[in-house]
C-alpha positions in Angstrom: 128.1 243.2 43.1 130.7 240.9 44.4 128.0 238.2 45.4 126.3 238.8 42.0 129.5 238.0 40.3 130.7 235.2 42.7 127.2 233.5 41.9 127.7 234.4 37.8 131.2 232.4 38.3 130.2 230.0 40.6 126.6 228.8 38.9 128.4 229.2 35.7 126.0 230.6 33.8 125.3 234.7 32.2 124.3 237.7 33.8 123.0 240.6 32.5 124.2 243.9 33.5 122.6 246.9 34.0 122.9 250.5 36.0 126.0 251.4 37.5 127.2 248.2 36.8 127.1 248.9 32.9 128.4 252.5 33.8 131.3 251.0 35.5 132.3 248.7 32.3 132.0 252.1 30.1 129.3 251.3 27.9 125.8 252.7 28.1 123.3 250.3 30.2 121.1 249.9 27.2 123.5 248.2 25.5 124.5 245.9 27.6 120.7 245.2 29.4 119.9 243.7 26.0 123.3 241.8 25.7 123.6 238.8 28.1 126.8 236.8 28.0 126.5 233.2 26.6 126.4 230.9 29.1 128.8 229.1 30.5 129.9 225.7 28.2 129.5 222.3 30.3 133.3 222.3 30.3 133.6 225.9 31.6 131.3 224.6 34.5 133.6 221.7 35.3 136.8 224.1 35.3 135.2 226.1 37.9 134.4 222.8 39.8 137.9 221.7 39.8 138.8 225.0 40.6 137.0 225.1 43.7 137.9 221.7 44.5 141.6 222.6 44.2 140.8 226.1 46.3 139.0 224.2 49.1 141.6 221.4 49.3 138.5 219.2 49.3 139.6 215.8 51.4 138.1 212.3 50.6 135.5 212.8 54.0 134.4 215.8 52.4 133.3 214.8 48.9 129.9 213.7 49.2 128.8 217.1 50.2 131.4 219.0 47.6 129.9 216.4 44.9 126.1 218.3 46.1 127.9 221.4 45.1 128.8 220.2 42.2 125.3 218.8 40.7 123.9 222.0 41.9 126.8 224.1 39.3 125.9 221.7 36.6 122.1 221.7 37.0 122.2 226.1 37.2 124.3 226.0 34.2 121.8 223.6 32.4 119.1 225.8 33.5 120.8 229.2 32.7 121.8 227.6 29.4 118.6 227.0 28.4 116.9 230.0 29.4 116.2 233.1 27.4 119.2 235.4 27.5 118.3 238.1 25.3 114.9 239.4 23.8 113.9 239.2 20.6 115.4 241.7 17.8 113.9 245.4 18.0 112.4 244.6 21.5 111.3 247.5 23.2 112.7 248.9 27.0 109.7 247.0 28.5 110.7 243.6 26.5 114.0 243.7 27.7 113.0 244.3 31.5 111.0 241.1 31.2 113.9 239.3 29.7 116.2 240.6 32.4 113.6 239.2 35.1 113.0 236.2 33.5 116.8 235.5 33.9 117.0 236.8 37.2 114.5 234.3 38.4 115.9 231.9 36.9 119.6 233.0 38.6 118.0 233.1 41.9 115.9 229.9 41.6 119.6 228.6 41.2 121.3 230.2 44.1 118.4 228.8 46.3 119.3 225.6 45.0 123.1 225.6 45.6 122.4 227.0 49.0 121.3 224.1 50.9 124.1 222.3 49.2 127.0 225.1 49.9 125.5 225.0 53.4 126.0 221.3 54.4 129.4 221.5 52.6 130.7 224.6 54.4 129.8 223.2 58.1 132.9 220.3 57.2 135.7 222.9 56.2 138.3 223.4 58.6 139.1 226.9 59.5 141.4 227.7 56.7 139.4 225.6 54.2 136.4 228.4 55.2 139.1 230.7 54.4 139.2 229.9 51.0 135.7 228.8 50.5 134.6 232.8 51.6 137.6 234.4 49.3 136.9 232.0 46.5 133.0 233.2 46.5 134.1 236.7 47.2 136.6 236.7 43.9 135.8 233.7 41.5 137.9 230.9 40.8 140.5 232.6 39.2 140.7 235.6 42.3 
């Protein structure tokens, strides 16, 4: 669950919650499987960005590969933006499985995208700058 909202925070987009995870939020999972969160605004996005740049104490030598992060946040959002979050009015329990996978792919098309990125960043972080970067992923930008 942590990594699932870490990458909800982080990609700045919606997720869709289902399960225990609509039990532990005290509303029935059918309700909320249908109900996606709107996706993150452009400017929600670029909070979190300067958020994690302020977290990570990002230095000058280390902004090309924070500036990969970033594009990768911006392009998921774009993409989570634009894809479908919810089904269609009366949809049935099988229409809004599909949705939910739709998302999801879309989600983890986007995590397989920031990883290469994260990755190249992550291997020029001094110790305590790792630090941060596994505590902000673990809690979100505002953790």
């Amino acid at each position: 669950m942590l990594l699932r909202f870490a990458a909800f925070v982080f990609l700045g987009g919606a997720a869709i919650v289902a399960g225990s995870e609509a039990a532990l939020a005290g509303a029935s999972p059918q309700v909320l499987l249908a109900q996606g969160q709107p996706a993150a605004q452009p400017q929600s996005v670029d909070a979190n960005i300067a958020t994690l740049h302020q977290r990570l104490q990002i230095t000058p030598a280390q902004e090309a590969q924070f500036s990969a992060v970033a594009n990768a946040m911006r392009e998921n959002a774009r993409a989570e933006a634009s894809a479908p979050q919810q089904p269609a009015p009366g949809a049935t329990a099988v229409d809004d499985l599909r949705a939910y996978i739709r998302y999801s792919e879309v989600e983890l098309a986007g995590l397989k995208k920031m990883l290469p990125a994260l990755e190249a960043l992550y291997a020029t972080l001094s110790p305590a700058q790792k630090r941060a970067a596994d505590a902000a992923f673990r809690q979100g930008p505002g953790g």
